[in-house]
N, C-alpha and C positions, 0 to 999 in steps of 0.2 A: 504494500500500500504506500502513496507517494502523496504524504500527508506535511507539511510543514512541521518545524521541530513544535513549535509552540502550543500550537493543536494538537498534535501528538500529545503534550505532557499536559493540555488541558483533557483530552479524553480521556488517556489512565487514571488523571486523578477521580475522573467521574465514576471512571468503572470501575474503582478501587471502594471509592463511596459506597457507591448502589452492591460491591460484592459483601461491604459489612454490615451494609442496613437490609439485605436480603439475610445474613447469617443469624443477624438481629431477628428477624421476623420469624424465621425456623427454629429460634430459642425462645418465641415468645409464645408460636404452639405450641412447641413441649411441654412447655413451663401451664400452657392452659390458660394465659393472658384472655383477657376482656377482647373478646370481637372487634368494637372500635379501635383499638389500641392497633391491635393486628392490620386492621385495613388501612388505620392511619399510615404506618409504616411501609403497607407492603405500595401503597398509592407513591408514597417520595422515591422509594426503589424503581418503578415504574417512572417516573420522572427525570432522575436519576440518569436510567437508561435511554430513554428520549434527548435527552439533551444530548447525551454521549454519540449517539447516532444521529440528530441532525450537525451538531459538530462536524462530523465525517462527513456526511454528504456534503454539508456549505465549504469546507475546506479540501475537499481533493476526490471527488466519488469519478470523477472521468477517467482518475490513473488508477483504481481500483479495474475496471475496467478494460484494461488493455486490453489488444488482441493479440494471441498467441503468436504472433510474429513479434512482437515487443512495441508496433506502433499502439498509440493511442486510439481506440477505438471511439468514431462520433456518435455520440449519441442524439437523439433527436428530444424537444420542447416533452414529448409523450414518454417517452422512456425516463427523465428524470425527474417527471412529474409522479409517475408511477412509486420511483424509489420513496421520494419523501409519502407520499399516500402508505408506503408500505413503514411508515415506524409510528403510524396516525393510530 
């Protein structure tokens, strides 16, 4: 993936977030926590992950994409429309 360094270390740090507040959420079933408490958390996880992925798309989703020859592959108005509809 051909992501700028800075984006890069803003998206780890996201999906570093959402992987503790996801681990959070799986000890607070266990543990038998309050419903709300639970959906609270598991919603900023979810969020979390949204931002981490539109990150990605806004900062380099075309060089994700490459074509197996190594050029960048065009994508069309329709096709990166789809991607961001796909983290809605």
């Amino acid at each position: 993936m051909q992501v700028d360094d800075e984006a890069v270390s803003a998206v780890l740090n996201r999906l570093r977030r959402a992987q503790g507040q996801l681990a959070g959420v799986i000890a607070m079933i266990e543990a038998g926590r309050d419903c709300k408490d639970v959906v609270t958390q598991l919603a900023a996880v979810s969020r979390a992950l949204d931002r981490a992925g539109f990150k990605i798309v806004a900062s380099g989703m075309r060089q994700c994409l490459a074509a197996a020859d190594g050029e960048a592959a065009p994508m069309s108005e329709a096709e990166l429309e789809k991607l961001f509809l796909a983290l809605a």
